[in-house]
HTML snippet that shows the backbone in 3Dmol.js (N, CA, C, O; Angstrom):
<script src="https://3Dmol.org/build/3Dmol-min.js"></script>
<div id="view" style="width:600px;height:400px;position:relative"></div>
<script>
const pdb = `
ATOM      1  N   UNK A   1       1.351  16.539  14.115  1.00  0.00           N
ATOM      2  CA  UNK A   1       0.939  15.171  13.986  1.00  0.00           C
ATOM      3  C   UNK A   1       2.016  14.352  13.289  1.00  0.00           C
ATOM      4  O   UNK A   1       2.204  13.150  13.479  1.00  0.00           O
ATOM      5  N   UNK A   2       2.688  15.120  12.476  1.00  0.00           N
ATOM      6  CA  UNK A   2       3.745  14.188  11.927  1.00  0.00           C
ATOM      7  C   UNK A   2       4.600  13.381  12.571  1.00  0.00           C
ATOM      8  O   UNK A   2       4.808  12.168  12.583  1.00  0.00           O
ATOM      9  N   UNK A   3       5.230  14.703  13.316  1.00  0.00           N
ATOM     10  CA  UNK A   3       6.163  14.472  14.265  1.00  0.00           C
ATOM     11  C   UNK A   3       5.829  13.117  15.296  1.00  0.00           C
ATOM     12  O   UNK A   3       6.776  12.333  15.361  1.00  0.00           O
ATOM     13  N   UNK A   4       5.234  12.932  15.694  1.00  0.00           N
ATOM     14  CA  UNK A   4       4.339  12.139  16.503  1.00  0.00           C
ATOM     15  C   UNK A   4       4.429  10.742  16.053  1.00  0.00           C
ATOM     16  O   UNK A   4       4.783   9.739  16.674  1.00  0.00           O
ATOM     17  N   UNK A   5       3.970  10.915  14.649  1.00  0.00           N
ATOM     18  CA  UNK A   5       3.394   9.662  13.515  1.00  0.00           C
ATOM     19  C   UNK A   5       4.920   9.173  13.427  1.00  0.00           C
ATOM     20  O   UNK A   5       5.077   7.964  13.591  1.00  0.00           O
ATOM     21  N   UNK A   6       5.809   9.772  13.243  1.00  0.00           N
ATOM     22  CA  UNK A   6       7.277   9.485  13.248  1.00  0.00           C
ATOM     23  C   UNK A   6       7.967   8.834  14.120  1.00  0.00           C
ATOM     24  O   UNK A   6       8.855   7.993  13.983  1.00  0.00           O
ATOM     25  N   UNK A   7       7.520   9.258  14.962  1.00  0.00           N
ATOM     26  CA  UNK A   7       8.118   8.863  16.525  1.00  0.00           C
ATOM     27  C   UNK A   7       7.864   7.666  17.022  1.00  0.00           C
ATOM     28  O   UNK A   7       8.599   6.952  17.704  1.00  0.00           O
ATOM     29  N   UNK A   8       6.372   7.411  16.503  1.00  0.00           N
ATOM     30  CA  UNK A   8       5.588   6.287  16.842  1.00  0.00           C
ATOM     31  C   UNK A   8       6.427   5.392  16.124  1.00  0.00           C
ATOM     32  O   UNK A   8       7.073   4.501  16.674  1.00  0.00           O
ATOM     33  N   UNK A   9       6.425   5.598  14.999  1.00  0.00           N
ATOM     34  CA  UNK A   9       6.909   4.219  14.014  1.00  0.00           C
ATOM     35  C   UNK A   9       8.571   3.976  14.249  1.00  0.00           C
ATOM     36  O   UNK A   9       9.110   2.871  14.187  1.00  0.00           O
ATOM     37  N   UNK A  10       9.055   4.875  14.449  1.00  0.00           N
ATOM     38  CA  UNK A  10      10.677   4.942  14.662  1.00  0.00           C
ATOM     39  C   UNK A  10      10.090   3.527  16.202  1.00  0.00           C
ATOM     40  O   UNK A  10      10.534   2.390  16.358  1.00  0.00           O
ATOM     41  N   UNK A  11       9.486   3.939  16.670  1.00  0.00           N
ATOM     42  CA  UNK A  11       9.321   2.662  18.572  1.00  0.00           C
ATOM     43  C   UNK A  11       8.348   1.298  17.473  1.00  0.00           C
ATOM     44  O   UNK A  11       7.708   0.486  18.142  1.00  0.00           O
ATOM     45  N   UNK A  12       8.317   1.199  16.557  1.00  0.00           N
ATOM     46  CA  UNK A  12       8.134  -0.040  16.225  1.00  0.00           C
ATOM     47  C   UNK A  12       6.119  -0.137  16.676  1.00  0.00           C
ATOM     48  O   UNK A  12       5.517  -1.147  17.040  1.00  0.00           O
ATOM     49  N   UNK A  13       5.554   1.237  16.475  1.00  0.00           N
ATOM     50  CA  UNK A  13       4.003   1.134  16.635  1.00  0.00           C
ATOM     51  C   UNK A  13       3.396   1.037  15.074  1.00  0.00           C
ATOM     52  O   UNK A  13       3.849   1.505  14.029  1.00  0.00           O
ATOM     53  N   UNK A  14       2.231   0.270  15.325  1.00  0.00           N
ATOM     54  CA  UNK A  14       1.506   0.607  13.759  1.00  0.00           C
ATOM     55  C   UNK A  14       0.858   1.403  13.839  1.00  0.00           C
ATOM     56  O   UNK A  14      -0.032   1.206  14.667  1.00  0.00           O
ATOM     57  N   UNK A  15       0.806   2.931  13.028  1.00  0.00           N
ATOM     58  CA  UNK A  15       0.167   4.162  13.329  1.00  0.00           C
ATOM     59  C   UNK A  15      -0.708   4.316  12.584  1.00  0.00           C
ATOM     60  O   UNK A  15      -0.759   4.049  11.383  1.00  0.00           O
ATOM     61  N   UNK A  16      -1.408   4.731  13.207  1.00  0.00           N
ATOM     62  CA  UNK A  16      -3.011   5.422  12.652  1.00  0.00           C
ATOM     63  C   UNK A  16      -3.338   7.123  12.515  1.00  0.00           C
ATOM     64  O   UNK A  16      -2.897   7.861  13.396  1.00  0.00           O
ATOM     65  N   UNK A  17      -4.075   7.659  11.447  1.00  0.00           N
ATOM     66  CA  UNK A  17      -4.162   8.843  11.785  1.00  0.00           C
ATOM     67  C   UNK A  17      -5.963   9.592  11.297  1.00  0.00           C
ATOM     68  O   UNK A  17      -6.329   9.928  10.171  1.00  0.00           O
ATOM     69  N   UNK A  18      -6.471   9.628  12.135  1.00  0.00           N
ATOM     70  CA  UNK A  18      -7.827  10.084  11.700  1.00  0.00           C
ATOM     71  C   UNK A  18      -7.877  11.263  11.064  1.00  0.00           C
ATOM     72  O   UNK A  18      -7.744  12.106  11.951  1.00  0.00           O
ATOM     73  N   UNK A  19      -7.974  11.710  10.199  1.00  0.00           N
ATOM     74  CA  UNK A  19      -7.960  13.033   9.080  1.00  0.00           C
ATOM     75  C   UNK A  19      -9.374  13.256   8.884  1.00  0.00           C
ATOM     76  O   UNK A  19     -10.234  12.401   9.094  1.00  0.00           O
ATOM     77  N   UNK A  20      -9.595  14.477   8.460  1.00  0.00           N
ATOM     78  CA  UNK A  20     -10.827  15.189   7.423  1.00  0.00           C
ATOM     79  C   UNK A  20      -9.823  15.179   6.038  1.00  0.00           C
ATOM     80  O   UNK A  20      -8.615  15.282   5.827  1.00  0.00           O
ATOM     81  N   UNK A  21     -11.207  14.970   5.129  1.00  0.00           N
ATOM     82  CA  UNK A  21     -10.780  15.137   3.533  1.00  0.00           C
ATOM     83  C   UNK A  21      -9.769  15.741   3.510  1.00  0.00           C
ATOM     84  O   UNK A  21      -8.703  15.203   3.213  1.00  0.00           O
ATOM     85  N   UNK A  22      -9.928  17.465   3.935  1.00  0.00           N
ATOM     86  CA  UNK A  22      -9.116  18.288   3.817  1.00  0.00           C
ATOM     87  C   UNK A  22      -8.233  18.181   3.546  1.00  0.00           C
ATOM     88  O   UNK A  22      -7.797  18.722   2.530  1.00  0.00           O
ATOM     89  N   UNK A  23      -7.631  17.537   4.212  1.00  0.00           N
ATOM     90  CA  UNK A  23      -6.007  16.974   4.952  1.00  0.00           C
ATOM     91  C   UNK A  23      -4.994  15.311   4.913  1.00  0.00           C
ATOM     92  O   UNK A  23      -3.968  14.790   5.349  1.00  0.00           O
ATOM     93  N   UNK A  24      -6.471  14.999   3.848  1.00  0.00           N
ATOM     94  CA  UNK A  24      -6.017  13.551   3.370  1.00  0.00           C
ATOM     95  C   UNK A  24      -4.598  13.117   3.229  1.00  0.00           C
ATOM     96  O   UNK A  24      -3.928  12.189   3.683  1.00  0.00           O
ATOM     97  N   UNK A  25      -4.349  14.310   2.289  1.00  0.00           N
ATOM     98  CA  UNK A  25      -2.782  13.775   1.232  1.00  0.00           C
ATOM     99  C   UNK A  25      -1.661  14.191   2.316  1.00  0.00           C
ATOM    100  O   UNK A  25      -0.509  13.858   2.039  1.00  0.00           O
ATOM    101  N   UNK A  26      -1.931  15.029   3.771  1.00  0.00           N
ATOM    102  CA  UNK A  26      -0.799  15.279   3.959  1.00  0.00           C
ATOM    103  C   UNK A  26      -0.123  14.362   4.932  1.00  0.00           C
ATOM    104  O   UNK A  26       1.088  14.158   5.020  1.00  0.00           O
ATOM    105  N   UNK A  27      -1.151  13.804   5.696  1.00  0.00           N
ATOM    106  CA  UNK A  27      -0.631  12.713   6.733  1.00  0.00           C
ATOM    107  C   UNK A  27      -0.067  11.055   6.378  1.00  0.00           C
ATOM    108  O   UNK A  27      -0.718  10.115   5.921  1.00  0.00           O
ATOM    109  N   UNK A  28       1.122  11.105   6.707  1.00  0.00           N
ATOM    110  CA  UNK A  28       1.535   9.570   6.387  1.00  0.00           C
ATOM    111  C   UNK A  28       1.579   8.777   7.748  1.00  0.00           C
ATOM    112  O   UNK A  28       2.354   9.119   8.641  1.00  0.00           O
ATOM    113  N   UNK A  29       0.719   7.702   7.876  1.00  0.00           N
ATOM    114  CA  UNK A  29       0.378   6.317   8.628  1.00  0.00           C
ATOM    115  C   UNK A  29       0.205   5.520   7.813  1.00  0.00           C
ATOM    116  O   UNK A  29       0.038   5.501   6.594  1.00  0.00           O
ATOM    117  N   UNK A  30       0.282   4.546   8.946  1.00  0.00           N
ATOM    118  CA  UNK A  30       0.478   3.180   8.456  1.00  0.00           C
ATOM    119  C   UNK A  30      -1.060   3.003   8.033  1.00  0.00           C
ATOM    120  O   UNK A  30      -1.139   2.409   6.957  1.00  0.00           O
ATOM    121  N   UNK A  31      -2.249   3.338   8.555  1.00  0.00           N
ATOM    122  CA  UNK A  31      -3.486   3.384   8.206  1.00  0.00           C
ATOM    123  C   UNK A  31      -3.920   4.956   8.275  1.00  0.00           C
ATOM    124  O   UNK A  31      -3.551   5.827   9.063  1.00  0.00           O
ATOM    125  N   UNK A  32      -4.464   4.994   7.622  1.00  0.00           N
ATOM    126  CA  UNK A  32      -5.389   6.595   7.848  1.00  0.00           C
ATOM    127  C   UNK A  32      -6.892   6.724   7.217  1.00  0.00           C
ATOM    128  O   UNK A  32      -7.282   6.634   6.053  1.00  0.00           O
ATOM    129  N   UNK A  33      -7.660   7.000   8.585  1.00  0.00           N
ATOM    130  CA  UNK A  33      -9.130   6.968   8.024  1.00  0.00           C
ATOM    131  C   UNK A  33      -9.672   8.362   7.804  1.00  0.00           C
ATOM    132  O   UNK A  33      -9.340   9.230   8.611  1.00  0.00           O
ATOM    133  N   UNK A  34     -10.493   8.677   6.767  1.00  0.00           N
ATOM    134  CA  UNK A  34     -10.891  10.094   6.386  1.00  0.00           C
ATOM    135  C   UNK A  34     -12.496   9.672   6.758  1.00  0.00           C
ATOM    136  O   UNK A  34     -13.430   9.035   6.270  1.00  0.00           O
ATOM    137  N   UNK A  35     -12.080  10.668   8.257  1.00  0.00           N
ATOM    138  CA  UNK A  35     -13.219  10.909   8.072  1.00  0.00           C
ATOM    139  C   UNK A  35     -14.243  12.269   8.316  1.00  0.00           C
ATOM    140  O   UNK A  35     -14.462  12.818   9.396  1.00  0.00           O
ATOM    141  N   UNK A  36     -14.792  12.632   6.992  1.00  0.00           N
ATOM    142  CA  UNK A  36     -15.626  13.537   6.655  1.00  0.00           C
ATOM    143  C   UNK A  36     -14.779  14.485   6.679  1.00  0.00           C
ATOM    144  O   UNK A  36     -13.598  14.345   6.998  1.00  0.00           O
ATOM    145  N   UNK A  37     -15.334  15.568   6.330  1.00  0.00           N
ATOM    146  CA  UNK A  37     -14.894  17.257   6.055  1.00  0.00           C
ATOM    147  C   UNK A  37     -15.277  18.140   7.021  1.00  0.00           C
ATOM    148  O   UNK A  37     -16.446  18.389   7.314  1.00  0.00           O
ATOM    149  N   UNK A  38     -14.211  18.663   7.566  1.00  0.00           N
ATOM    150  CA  UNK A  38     -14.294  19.758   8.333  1.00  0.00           C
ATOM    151  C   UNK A  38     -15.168  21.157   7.857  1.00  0.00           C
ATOM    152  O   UNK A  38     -15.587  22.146   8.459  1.00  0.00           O
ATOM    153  N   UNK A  39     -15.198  20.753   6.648  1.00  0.00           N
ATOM    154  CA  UNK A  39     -16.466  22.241   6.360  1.00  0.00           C
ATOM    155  C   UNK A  39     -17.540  21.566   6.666  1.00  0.00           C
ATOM    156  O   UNK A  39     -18.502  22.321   6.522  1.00  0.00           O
ATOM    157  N   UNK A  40     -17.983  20.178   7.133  1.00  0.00           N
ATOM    158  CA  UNK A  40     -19.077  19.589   7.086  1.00  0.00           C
ATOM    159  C   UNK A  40     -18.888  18.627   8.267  1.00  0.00           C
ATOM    160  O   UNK A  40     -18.735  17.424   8.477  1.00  0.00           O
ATOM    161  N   UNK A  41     -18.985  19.841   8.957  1.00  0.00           N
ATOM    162  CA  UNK A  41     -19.212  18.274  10.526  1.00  0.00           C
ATOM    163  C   UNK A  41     -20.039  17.343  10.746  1.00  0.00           C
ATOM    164  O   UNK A  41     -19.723  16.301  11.319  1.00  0.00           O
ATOM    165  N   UNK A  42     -21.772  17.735  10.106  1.00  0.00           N
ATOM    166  CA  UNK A  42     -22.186  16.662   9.826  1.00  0.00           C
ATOM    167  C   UNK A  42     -21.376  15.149   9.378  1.00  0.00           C
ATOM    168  O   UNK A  42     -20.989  14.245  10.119  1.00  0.00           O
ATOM    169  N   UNK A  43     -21.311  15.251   8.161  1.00  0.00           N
ATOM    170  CA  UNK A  43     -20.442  14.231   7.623  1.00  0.00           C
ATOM    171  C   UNK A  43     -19.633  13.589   8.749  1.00  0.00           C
ATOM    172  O   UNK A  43     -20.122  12.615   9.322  1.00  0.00           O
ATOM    173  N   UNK A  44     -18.258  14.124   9.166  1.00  0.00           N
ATOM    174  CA  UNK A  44     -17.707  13.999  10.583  1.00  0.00           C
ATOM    175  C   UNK A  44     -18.064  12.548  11.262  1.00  0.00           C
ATOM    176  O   UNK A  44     -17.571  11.436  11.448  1.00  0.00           O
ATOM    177  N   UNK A  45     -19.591  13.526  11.576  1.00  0.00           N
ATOM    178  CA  UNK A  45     -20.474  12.566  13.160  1.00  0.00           C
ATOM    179  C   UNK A  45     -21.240  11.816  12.086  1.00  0.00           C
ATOM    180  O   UNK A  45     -22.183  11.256  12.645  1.00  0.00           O
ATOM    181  N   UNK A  46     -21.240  11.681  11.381  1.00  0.00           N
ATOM    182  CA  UNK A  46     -21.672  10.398  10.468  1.00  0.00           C
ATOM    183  C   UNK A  46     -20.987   9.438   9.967  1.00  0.00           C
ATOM    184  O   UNK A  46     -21.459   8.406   9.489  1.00  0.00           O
ATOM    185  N   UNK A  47     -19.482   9.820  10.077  1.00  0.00           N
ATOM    186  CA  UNK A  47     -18.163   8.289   9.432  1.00  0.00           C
ATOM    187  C   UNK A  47     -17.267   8.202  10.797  1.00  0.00           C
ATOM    188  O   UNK A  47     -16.439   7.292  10.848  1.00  0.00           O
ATOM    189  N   UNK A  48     -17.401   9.220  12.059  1.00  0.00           N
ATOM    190  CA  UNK A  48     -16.686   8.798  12.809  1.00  0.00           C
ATOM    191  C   UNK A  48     -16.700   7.225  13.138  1.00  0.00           C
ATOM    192  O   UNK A  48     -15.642   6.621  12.966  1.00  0.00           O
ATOM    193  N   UNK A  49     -17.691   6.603  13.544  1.00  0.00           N
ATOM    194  CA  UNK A  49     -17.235   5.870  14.489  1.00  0.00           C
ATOM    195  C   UNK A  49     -17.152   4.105  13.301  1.00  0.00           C
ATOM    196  O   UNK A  49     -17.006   2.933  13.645  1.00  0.00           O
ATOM    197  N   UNK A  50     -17.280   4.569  12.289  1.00  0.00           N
ATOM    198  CA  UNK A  50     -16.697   3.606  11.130  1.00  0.00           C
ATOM    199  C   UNK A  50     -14.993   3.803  11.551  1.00  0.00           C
ATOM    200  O   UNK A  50     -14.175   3.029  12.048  1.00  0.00           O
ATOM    201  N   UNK A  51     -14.928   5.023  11.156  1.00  0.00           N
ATOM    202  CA  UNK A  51     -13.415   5.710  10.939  1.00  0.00           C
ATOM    203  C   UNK A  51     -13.111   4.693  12.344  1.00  0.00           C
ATOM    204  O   UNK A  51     -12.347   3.739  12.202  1.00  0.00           O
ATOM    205  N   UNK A  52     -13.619   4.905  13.408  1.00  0.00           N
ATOM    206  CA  UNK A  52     -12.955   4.477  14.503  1.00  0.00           C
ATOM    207  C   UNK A  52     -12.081   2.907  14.485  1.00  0.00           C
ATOM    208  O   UNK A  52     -10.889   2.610  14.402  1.00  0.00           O
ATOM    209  N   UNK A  53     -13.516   2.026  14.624  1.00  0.00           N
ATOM    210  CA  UNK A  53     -13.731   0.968  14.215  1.00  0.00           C
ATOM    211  C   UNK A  53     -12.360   0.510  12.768  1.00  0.00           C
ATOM    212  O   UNK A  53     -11.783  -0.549  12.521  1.00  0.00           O
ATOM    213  N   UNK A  54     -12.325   1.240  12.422  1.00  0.00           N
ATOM    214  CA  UNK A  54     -10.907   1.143  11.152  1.00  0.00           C
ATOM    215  C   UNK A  54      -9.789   0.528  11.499  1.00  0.00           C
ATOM    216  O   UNK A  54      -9.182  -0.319  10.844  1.00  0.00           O
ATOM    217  N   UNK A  55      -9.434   1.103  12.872  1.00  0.00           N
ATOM    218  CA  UNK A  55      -8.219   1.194  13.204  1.00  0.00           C
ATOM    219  C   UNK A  55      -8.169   0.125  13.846  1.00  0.00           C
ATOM    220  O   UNK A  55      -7.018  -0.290  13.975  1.00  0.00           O
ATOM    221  N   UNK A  56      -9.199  -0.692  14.451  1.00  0.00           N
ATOM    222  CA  UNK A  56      -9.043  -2.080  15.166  1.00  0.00           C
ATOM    223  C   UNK A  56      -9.024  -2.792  14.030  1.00  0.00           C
ATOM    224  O   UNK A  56      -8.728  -3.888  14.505  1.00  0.00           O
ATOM    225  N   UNK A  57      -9.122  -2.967  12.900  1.00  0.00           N
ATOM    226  CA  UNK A  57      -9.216  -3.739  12.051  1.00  0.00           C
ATOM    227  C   UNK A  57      -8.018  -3.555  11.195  1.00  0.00           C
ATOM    228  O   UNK A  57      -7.864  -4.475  10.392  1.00  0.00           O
ATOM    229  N   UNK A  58      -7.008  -2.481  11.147  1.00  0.00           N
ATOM    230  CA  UNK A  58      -5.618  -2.474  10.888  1.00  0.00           C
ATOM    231  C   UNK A  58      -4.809  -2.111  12.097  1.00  0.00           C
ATOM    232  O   UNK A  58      -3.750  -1.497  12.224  1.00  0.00           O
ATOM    233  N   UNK A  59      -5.565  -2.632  12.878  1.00  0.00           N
ATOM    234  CA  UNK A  59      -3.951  -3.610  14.235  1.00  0.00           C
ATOM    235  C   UNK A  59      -3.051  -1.855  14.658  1.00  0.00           C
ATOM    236  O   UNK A  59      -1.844  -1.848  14.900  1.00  0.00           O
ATOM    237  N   UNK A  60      -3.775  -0.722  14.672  1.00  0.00           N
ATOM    238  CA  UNK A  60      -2.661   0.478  14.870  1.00  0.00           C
ATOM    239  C   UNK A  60      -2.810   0.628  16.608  1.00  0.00           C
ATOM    240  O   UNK A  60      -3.728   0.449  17.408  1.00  0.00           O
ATOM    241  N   UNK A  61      -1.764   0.942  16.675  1.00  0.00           N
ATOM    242  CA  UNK A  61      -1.146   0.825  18.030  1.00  0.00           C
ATOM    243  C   UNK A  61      -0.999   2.486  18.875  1.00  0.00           C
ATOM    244  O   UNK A  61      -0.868   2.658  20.087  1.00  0.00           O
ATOM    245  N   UNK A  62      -1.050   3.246  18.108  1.00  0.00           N
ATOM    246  CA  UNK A  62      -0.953   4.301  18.143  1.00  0.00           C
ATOM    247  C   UNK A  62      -1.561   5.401  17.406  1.00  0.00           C
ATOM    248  O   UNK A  62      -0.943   5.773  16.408  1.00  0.00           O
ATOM    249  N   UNK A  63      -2.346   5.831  17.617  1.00  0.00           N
ATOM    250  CA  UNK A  63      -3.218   6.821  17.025  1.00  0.00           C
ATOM    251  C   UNK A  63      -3.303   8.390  16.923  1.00  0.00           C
ATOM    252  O   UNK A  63      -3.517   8.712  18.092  1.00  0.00           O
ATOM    253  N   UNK A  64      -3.257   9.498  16.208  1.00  0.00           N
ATOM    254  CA  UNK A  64      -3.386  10.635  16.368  1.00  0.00           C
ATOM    255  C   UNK A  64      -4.870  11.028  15.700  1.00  0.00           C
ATOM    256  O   UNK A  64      -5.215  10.269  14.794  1.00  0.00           O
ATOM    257  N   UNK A  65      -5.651  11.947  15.976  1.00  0.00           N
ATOM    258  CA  UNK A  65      -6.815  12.736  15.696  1.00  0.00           C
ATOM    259  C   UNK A  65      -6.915  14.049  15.237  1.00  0.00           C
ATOM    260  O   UNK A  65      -6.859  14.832  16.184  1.00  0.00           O
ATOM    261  N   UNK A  66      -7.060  14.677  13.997  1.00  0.00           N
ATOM    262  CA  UNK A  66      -7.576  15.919  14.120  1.00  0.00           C
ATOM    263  C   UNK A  66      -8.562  16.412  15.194  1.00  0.00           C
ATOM    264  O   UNK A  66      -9.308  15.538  15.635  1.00  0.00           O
ATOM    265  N   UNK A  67      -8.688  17.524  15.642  1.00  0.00           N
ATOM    266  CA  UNK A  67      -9.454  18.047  16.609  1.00  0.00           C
ATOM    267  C   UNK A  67     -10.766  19.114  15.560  1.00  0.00           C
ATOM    268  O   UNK A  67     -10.499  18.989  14.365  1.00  0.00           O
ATOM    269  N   UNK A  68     -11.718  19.826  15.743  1.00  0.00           N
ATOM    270  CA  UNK A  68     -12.775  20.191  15.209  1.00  0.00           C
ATOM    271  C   UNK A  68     -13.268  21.033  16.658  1.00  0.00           C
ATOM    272  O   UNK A  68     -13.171  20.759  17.855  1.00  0.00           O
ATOM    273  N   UNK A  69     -13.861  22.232  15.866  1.00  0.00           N
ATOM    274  CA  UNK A  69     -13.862  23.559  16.443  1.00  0.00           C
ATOM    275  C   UNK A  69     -15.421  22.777  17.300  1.00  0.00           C
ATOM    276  O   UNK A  69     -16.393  22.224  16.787  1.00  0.00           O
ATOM    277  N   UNK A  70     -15.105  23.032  18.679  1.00  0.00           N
ATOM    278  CA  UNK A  70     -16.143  22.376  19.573  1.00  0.00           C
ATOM    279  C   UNK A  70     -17.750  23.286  19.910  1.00  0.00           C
ATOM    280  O   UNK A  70     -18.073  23.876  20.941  1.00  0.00           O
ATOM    281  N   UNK A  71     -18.431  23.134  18.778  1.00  0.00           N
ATOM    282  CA  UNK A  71     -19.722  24.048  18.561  1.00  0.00           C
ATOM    283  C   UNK A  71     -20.634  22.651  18.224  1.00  0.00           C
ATOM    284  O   UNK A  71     -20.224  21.503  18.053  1.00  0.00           O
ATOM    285  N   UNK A  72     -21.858  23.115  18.196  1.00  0.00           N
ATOM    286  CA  UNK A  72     -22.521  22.026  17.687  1.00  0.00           C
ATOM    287  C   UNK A  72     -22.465  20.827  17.446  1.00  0.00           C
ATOM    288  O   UNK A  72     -22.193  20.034  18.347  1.00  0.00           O
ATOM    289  N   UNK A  73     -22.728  20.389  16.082  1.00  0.00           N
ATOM    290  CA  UNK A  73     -22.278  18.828  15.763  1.00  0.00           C
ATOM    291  C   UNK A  73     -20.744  18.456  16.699  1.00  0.00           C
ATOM    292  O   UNK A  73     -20.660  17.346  17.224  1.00  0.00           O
ATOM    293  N   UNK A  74     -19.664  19.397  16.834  1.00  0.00           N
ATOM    294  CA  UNK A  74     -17.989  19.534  16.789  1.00  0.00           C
ATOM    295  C   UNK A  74     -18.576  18.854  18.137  1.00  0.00           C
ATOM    296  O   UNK A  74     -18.741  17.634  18.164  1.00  0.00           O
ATOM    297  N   UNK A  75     -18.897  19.685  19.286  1.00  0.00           N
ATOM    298  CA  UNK A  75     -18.631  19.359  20.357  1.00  0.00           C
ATOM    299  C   UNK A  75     -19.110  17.804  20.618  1.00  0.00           C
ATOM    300  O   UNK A  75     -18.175  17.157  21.092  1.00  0.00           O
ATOM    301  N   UNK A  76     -19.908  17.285  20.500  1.00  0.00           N
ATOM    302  CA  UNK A  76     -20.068  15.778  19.988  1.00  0.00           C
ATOM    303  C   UNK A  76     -18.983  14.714  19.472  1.00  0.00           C
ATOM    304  O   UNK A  76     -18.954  13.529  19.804  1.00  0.00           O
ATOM    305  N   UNK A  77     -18.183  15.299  18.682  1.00  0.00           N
ATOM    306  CA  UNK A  77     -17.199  14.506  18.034  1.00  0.00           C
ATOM    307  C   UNK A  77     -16.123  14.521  18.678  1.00  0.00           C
ATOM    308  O   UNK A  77     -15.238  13.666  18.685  1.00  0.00           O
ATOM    309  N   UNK A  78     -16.210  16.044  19.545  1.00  0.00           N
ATOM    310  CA  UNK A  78     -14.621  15.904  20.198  1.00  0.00           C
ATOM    311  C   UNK A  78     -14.760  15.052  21.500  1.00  0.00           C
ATOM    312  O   UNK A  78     -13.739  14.434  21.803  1.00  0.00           O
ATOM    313  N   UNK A  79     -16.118  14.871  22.538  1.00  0.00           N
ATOM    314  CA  UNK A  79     -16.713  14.197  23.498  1.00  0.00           C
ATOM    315  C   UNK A  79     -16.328  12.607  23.147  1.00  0.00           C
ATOM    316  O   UNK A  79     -15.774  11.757  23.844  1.00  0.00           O
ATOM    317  N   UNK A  80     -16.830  12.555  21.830  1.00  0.00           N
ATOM    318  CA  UNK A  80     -16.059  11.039  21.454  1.00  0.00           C
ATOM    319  C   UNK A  80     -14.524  10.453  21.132  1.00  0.00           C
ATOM    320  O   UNK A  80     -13.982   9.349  21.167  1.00  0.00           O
ATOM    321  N   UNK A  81     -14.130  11.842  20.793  1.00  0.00           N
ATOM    322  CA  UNK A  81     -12.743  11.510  20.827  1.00  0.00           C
ATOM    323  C   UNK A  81     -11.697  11.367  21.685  1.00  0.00           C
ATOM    324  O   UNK A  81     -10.677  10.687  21.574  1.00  0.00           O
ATOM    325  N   UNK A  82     -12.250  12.438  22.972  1.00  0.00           N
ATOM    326  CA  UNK A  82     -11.819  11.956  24.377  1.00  0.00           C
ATOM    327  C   UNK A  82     -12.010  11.036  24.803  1.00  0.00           C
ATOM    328  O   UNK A  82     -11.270  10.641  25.704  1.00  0.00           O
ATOM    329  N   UNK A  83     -13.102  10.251  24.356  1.00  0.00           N
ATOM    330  CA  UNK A  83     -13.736   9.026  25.336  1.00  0.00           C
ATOM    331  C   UNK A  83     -12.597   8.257  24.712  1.00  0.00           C
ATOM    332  O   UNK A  83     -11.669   7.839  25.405  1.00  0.00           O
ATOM    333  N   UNK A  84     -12.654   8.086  23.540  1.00  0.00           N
ATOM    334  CA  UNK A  84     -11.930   7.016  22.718  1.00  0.00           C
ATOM    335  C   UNK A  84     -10.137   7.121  23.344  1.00  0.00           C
ATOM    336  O   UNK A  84      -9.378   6.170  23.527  1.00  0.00           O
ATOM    337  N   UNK A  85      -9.898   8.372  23.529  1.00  0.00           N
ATOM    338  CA  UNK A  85      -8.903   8.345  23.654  1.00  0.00           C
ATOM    339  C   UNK A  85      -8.418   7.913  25.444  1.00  0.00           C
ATOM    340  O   UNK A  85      -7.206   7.831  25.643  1.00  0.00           O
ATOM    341  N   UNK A  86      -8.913   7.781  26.075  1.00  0.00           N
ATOM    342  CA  UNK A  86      -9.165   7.853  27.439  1.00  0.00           C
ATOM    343  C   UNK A  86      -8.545   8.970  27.952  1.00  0.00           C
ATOM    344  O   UNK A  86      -7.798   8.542  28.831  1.00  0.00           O
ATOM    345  N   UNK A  87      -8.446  10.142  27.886  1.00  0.00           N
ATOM    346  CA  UNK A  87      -8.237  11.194  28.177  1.00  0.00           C
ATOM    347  C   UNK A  87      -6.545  11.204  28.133  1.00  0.00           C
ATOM    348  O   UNK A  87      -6.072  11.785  29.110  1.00  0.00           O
ATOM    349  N   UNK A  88      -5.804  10.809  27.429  1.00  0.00           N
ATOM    350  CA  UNK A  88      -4.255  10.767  26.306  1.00  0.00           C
ATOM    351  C   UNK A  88      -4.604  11.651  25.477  1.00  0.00           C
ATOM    352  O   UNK A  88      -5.328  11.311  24.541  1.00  0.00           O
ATOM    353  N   UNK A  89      -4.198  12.944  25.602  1.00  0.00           N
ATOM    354  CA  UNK A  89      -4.378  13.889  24.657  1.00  0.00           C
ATOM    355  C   UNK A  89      -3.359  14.991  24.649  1.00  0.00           C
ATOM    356  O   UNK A  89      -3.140  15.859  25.494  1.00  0.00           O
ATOM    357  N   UNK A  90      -2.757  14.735  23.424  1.00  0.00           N
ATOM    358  CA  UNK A  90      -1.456  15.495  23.338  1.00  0.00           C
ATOM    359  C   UNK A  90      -1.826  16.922  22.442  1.00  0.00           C
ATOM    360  O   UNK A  90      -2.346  16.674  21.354  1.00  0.00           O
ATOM    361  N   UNK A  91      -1.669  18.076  22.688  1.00  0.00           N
ATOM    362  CA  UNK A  91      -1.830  18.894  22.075  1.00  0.00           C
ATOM    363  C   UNK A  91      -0.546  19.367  21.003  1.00  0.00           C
ATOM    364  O   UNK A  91       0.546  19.607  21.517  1.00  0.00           O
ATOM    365  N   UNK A  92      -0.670  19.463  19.875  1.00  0.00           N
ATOM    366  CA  UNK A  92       0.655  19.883  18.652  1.00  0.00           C
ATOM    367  C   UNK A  92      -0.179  20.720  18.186  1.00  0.00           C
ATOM    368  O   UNK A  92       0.125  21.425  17.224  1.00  0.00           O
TER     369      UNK A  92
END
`;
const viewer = $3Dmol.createViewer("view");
viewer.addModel(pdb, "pdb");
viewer.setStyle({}, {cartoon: {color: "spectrum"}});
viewer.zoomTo();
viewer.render();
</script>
């Protein structure tokens, strides 16, 4: 994701990066929304689509996503994250 987040901004994009807690401190964007904890997918499918909504409201042009193990609540979140993404999905 870094790599990516880098790349983006080196082309003059405002980058975004959707994180779990977990993983807060390690991602640098220009915005980054935390949302929820991967030990707690609940949480997750409860701030996603705030988290989403984030990123139209800091203008990012370019976006990366953590992904979440597709079981239960997961498979839900990742269904939305494809949608959101329109099926642009880079695997790192």
């Amino acid at each position: 994701m870094r790599r990516e987040l880098e790349a983006a901004h080196a082309r003059g994009e405002r980058t975004g990066a959707l994180v779990f807690a977990e993983h807060a401190d390690a991602v640098q964007a220009d915005h980054a929304a935390v949302c929820g904890r991967l030990s707690d997918l609940a949480s997750v499918g409860r701030e996603l689509y705030a988290a989403l909504r984030s990123f139209d409201e800091a203008d990012a042009t370019f976006i990366v996503a953590e992904a979440c193990p597709e079981e239960g609540i997961g498979a839900a979140v990742m269904n939305r994250l494809r949608k959101a993404a329109s099926g642009r999905i880079l695997q790192v």
